[in-house]
C-alpha positions as CSV (number, residue, x, y, z in Angstrom):
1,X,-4.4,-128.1,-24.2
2,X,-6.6,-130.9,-24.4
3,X,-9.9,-130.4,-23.4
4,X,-11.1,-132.6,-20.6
5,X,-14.6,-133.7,-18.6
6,X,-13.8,-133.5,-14.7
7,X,-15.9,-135.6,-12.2
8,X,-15.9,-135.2,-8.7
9,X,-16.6,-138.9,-7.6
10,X,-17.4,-138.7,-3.7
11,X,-17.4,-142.3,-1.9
12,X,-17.7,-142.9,1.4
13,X,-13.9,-143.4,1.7
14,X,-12.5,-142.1,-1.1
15,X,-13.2,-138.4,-2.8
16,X,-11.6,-138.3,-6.5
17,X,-11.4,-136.1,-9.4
18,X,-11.3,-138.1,-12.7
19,X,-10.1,-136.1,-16.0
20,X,-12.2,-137.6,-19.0
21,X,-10.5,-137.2,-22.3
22,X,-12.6,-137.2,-26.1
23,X,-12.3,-140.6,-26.0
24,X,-13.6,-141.1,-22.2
25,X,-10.0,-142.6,-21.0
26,X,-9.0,-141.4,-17.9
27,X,-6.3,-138.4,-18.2
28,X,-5.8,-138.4,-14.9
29,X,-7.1,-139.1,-11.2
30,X,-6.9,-137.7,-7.9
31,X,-7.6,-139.1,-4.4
32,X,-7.8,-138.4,-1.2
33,X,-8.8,-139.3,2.1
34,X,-10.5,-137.2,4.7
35,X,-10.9,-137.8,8.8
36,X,-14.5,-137.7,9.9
37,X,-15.6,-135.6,12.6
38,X,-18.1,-135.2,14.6
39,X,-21.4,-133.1,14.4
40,X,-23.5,-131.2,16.8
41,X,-24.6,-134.2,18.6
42,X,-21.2,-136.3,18.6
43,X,-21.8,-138.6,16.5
44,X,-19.4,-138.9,12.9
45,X,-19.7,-137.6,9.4
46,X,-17.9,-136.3,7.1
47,X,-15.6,-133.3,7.0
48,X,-18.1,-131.0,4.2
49,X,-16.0,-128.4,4.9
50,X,-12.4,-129.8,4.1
51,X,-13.8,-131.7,0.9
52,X,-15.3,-128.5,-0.7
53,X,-12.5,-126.6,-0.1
54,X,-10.5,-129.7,-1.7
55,X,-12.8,-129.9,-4.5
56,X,-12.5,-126.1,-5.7
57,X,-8.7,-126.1,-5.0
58,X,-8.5,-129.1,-7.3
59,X,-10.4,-127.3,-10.2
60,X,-8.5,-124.2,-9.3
61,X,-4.8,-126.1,-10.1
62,X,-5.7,-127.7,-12.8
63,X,-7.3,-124.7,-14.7
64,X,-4.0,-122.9,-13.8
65,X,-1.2,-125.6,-14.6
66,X,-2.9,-125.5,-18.3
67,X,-2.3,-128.9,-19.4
68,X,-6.0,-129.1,-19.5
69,X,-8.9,-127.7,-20.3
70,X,-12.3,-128.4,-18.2
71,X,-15.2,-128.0,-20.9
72,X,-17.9,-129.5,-18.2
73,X,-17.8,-130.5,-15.1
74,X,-20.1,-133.4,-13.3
75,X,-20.3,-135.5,-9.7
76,X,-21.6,-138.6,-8.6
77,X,-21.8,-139.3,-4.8
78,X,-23.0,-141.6,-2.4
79,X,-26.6,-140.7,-1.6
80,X,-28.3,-140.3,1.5
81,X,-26.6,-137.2,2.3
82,X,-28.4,-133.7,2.1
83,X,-27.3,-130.3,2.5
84,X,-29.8,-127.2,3.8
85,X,-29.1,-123.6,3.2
86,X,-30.1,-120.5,4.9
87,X,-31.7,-117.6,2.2
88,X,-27.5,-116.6,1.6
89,X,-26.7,-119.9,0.7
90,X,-24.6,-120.7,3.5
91,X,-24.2,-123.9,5.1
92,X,-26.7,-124.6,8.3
93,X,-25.8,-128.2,8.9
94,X,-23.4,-130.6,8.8
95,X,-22.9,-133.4,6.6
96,X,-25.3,-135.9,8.6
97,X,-23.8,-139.4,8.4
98,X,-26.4,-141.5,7.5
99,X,-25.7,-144.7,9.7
100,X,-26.8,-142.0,12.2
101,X,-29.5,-143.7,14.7
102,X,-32.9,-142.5,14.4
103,X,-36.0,-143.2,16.3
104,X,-38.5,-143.9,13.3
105,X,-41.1,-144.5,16.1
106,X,-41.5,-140.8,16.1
107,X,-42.2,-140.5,12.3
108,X,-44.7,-143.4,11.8
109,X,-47.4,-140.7,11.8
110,X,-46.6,-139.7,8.2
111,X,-46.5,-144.4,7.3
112,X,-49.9,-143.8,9.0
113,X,-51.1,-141.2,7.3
114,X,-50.4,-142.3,3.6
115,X,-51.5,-146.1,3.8
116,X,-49.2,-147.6,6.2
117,X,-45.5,-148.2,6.6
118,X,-45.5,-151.0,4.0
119,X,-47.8,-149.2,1.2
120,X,-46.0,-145.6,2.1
121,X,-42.5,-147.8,1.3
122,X,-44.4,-149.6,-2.0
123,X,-45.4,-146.2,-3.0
124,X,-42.2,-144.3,-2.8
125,X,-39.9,-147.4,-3.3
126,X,-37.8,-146.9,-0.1
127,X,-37.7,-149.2,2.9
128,X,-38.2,-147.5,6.3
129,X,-34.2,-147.3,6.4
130,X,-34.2,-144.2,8.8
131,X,-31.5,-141.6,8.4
132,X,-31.3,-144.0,4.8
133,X,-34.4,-142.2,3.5
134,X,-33.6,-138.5,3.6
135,X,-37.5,-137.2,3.6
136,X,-37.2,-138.7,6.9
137,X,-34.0,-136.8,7.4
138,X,-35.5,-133.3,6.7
139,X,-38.6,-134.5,9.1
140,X,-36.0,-135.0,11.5
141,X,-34.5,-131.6,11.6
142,X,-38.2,-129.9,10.9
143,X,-39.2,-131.8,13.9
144,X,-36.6,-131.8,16.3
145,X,-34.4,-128.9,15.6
146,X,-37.0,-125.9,15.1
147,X,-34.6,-123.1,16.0
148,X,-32.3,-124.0,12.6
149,X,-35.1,-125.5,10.2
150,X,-37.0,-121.9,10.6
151,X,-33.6,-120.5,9.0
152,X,-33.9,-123.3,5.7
153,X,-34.7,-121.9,2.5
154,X,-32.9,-124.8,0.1
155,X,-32.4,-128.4,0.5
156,X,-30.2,-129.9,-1.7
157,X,-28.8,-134.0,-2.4
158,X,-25.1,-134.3,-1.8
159,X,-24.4,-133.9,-5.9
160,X,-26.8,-131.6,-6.3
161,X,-24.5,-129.3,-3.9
162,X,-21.5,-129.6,-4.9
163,X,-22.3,-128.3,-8.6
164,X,-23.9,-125.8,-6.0
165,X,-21.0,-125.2,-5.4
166,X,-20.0,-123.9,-9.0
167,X,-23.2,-122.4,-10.0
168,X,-25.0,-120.9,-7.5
169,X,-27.8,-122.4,-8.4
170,X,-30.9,-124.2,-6.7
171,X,-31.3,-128.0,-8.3
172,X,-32.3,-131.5,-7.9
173,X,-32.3,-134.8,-10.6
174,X,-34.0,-138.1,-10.7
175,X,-31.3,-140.2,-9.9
176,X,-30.6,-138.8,-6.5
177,X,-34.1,-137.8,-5.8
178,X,-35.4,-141.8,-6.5
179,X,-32.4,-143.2,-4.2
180,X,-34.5,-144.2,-0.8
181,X,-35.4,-141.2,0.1
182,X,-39.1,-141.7,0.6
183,X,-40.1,-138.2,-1.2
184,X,-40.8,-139.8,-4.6
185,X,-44.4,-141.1,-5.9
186,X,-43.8,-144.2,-8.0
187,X,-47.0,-144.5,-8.8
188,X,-47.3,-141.5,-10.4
189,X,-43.6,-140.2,-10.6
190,X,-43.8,-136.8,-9.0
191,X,-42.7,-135.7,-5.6
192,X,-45.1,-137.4,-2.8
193,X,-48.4,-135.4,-1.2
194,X,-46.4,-136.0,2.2
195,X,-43.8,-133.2,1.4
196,X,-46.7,-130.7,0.7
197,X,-48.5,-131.7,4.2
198,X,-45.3,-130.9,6.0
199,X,-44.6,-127.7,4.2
200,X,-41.5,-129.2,2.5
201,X,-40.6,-127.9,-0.7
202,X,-37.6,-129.5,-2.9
203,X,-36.8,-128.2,-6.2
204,X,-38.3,-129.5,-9.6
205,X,-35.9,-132.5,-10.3
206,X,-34.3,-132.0,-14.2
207,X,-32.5,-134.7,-16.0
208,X,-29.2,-135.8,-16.0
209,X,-27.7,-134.1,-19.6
210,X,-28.8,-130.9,-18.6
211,X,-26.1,-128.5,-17.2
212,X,-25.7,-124.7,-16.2
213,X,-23.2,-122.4,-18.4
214,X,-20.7,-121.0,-15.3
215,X,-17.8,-118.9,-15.1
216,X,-15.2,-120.4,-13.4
217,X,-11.6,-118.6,-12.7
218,X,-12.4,-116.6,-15.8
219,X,-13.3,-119.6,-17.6
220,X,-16.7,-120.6,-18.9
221,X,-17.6,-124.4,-17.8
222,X,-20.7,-126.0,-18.1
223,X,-21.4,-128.0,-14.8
224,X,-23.7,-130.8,-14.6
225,X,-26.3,-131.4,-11.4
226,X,-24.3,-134.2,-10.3
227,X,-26.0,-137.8,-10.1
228,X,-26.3,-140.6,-7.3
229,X,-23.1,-142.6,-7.8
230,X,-24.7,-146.1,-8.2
231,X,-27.7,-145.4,-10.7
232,X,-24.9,-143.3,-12.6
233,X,-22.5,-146.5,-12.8
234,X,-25.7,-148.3,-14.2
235,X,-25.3,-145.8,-17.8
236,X,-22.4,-146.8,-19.1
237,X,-24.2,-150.1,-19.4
238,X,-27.3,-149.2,-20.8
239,X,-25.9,-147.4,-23.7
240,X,-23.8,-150.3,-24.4
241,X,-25.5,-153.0,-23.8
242,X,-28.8,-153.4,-26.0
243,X,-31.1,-156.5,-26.5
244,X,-29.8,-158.3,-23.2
245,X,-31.2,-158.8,-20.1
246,X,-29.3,-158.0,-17.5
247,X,-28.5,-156.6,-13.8
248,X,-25.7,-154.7,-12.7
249,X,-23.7,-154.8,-9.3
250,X,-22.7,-151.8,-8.2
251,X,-20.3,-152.5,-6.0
252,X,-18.0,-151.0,-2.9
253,X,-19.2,-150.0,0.6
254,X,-22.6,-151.3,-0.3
255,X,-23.0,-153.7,-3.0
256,X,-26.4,-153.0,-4.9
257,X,-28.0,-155.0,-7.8
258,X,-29.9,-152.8,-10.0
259,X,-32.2,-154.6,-12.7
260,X,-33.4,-151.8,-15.5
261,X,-35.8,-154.4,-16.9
262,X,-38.2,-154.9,-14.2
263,X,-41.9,-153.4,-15.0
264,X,-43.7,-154.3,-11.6
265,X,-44.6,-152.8,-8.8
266,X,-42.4,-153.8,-5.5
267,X,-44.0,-156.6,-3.9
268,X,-44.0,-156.8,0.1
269,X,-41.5,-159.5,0.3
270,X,-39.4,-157.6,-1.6
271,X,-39.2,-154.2,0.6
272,X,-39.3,-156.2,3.5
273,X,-35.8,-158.3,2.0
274,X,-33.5,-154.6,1.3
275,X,-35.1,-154.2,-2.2
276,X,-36.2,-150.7,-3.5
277,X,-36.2,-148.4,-6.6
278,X,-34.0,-146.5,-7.9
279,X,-34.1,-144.0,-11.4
280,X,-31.8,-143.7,-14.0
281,X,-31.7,-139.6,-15.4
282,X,-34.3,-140.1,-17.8
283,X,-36.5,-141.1,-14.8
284,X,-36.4,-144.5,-15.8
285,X,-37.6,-147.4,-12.5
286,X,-34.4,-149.8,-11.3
287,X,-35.1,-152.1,-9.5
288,X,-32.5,-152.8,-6.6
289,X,-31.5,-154.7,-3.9
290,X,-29.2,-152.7,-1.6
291,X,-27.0,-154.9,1.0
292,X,-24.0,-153.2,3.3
293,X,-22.0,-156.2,2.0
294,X,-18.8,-154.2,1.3
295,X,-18.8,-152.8,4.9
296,X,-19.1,-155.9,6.4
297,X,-15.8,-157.4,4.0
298,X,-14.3,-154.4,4.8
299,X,-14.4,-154.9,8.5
300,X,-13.3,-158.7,8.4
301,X,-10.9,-158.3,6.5
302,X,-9.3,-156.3,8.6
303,X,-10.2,-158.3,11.4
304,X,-8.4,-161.1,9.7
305,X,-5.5,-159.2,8.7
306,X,-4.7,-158.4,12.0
307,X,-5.5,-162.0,13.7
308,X,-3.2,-163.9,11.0
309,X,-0.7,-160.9,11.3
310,X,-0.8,-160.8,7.3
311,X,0.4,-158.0,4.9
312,X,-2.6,-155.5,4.7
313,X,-4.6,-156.4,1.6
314,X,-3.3,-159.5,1.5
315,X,-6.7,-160.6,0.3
316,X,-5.7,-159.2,-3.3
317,X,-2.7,-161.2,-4.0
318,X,-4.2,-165.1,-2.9
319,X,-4.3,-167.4,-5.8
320,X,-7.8,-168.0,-7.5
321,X,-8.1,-171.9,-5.7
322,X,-11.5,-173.3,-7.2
323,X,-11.9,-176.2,-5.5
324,X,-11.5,-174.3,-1.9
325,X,-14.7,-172.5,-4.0
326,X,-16.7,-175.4,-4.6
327,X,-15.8,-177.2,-1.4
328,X,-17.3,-174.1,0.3
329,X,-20.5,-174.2,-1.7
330,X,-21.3,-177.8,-1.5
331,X,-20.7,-177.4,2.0
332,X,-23.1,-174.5,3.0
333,X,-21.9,-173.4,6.2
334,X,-23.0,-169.9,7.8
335,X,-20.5,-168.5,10.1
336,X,-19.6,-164.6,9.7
337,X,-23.0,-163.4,8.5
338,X,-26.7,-163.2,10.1
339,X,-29.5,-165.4,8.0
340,X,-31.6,-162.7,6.5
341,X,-30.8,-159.1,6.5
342,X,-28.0,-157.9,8.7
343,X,-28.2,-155.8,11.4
344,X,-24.3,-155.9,12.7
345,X,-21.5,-154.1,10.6
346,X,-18.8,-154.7,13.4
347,X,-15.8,-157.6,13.4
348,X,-16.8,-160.2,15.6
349,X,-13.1,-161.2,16.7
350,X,-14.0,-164.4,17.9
351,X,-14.3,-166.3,15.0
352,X,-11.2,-165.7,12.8
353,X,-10.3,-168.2,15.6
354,X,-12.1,-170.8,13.4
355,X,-9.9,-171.0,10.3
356,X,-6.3,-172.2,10.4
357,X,-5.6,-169.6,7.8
358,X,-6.2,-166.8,6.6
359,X,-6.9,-167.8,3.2
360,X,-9.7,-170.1,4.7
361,X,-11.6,-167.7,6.3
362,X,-11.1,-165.2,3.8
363,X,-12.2,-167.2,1.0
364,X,-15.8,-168.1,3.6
365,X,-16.4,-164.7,4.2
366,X,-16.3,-164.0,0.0
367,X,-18.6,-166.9,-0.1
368,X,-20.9,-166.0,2.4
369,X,-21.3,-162.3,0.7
370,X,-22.0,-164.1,-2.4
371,X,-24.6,-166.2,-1.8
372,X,-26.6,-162.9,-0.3
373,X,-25.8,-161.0,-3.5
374,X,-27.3,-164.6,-5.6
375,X,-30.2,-163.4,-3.1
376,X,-30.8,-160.1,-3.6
377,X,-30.4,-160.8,-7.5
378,X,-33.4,-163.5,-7.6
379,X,-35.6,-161.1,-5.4
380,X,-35.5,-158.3,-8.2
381,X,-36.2,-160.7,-11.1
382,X,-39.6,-160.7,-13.0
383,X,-41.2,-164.0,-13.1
384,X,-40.1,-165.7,-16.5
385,X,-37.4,-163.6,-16.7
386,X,-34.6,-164.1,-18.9
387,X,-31.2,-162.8,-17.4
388,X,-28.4,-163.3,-19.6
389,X,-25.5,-161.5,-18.2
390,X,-24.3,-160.4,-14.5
391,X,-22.0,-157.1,-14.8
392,X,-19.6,-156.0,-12.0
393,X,-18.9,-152.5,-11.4
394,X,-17.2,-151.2,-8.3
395,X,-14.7,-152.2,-6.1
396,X,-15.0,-155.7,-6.5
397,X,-14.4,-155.8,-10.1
398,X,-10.8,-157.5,-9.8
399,X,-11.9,-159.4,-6.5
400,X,-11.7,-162.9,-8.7
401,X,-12.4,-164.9,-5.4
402,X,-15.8,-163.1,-5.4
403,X,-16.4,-163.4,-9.3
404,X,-15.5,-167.1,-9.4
405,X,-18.3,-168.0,-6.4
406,X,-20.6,-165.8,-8.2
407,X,-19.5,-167.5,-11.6
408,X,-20.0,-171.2,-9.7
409,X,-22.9,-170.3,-8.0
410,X,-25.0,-168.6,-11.0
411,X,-23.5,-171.4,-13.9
412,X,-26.5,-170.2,-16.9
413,X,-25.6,-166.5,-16.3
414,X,-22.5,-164.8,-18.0
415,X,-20.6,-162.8,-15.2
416,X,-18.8,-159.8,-16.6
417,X,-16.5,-157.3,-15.5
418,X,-17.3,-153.4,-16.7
419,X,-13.8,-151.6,-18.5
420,X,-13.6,-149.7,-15.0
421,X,-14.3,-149.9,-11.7
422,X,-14.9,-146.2,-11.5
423,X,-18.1,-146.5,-13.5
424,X,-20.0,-144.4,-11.9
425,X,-17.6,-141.7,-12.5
426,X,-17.9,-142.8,-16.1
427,X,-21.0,-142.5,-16.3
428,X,-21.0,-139.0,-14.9
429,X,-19.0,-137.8,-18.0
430,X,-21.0,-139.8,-20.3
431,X,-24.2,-137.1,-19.5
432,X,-21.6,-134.3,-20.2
433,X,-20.3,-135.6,-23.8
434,X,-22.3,-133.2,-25.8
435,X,-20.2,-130.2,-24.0
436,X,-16.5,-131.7,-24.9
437,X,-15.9,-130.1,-28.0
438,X,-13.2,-127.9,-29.6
């Protein structure tokens, strides 16, 4: 049998399960697709139940087929999402969809109480996103749902659950802990005073190598703590890549730029423009810029799809047309996206009536994302700074309409495309390679 790394890799969309070989190719690959439904209060989220069920049914078969063997296994999910546990370990929520509204109005005590909602979001690197920052998630059920938070013994991040899943044990890690959640200090890199006001304990974050021995089926696996999925895509990179400078897009349903080099504080402007901190495992500061640019591309292009009756991902197969590119930039128009930060992830279906084509107003879309990624990229560079290279991870790795604008529209920078577009999943087995052994 050949001994394999298996990552759970949990997006928004799509749940996988990559097989990692010795060599880090991908052995093989599972996805899946789940419907949402609805929580307690009728709003959407994901399915928790279904995908855990999936996930250990998955580990199950391929431990039993014996074509493989699992030496470690490791996850990477979206963040945002937190899990709380009654002293059995069971389940007391569901999986709370974090576009869920919130009224922040009703939290501003704790902005007020630590500085103010722009140094409480300077200190602990996280906008005042809402449901976004999951401190202000737990406040929410603390607050507002009495008769289940009196039950919760364990809160957990989304990765941090699913190796829960495995081991039975109680964790948490810097990656997912420094993703927006406004319970990290910055300043001093420890958990905030806020938590210890409210009477909110999380467990001691570890970093990401470490892993837990577990039986599993009969079979001793060693089962990482999981990471956030866009500050793991960011490792395959920094191993590699020494000397430059650099910033990665991490790229799908949102399309983040994460700069490892940055040394200073976030500035007002900055938080007040989508930018944030993030941490690598070693509890290292990235700085970001988070946009819900792939939602929005996403939604038009469906949109478009539908109003030029074209084959669905039709997007994928138009030829690379440069000068349509440059004709778009030296033009500068704004049509399907807000100035500034925006607020509106729906279609509007009015103005596909604009284009005489599809591959028009396919092709000003891509360019309108772009020049808000060029944004977000200058907002998290150091004055001076020397950026070299522009790497592409994510689902818009083999987009070349959106490489060439960035390409045109950053000419001194190198844009390059990562071996994978499942980095993050790579990067989850690279913090298990010391367990992959005869």
């Amino acid at each position: 049998m050949k001994n394999v790394i298996a990552i759970v890799d949990i997006g928004k969309t799509n749940k996988k399960i990559f097989l990692f070989d010795q060599k880090f190719d991908i052995v093989s690959m599972k996805s899946v697709q789940f419907k949402e439904i609805k929580d307690e209060d009728g709003f959407p989220c994901d399915d928790i139940a279904s995908i855990e069920n999936w996930i250990l049914a998955e580990i199950r078969d391929i431990q039993t087929k014996g074509i493989y063997k699992i030496k470690a296994i490791n996850f990477s999910t979206h963040g945002a999402s937190i899990i709380f546990l009654d002293k059995n370990g069971k389940r007391l929520t569901p999986l709370y969809n974090y576009l869920k509204p919130l009224d922040l109005s009703k939290y501003t005590y704790v902005y007020e109480a630590n500085g103010g909602i722009d140094e409480f979001s300077r200190k602990t690197a996280s906008p005042a996103y809402g449901m976004l920052n999951t401190g202000i998630q737990i406040l929410k059920l603390k607050n507002e749902k009495p008769e289940i938070w009196k039950n919760v013994v364990s809160i957990l991040h989304y990765p941090q659950y699913l190796s829960y899943l495995f081991t039975k044990e109680i964790t948490a890690e810097f990656t997912s802990i420094g993703a927006h959640t406004a319970t990290w200090d910055f300043d001093n890199m420890q958990y905030h005073s806020w938590l210890k006001d409210e009477s909110i304990t999380l467990p001691e974050p570890s970093k990401g190598k470490e892993a837990i021995l577990t039986e599993i089926n009969g079979e001793n696996i060693a089962v990482g703590t999981g990471l956030h999925d866009s500050s793991s895509s960011i490792i395959p990179i920094l191993e590699k890549e020494k000397g430059k400078n650099y910033v990665l897009l991490s790229t799908g349903t949102w399309i983040i730029a994460m700069n490892p080099f940055s040394k200073k504080n976030l500035t007002k402007k900055q938080l007040k423009n989508n930018c944030l901190c993030f941490m690598t495992p070693e509890k290292q500061q990235v700085k970001s810029s988070m946009q819900f640019l792939g939602k929005i591309h996403e939604v038009y292009t469906k949109a478009l799809t539908a109003y030029f009756k074209t084959k669905k991902n039709a997007h994928k197969s138009l030829y690379l047309d440069i000068k349509l590119c440059e004709t778009l930039i030296s033009r500068g128009s704004q049509i399907f996206l807000e100035e500034g930060i925006d607020t509106n992830f729906e279609a509007n279906l009015e103005l596909p009536k604009k284009f005489t084509s599809f591959e028009k107003a396919y092709y000003q879309l891509v360019y309108e994302i772009c020049k808000k990624v060029i944004t977000g990229i200058d907002l998290i560079l150091d004055d001076k700074n020397k950026l070299t290279d522009i790497f592409i991870s994510g689902g818009f790795n083999s987009n070349e309409v959106f490489t060439k604008f960035l390409s045109l529209m950053k000419k001194n920078v190198r844009i390059r495309l990562t071996n994978s577009a499942n980095e993050s999943a790579y990067g989850a087995a690279l913090m298990m390679r010391s367990f992959l052994k005869d």
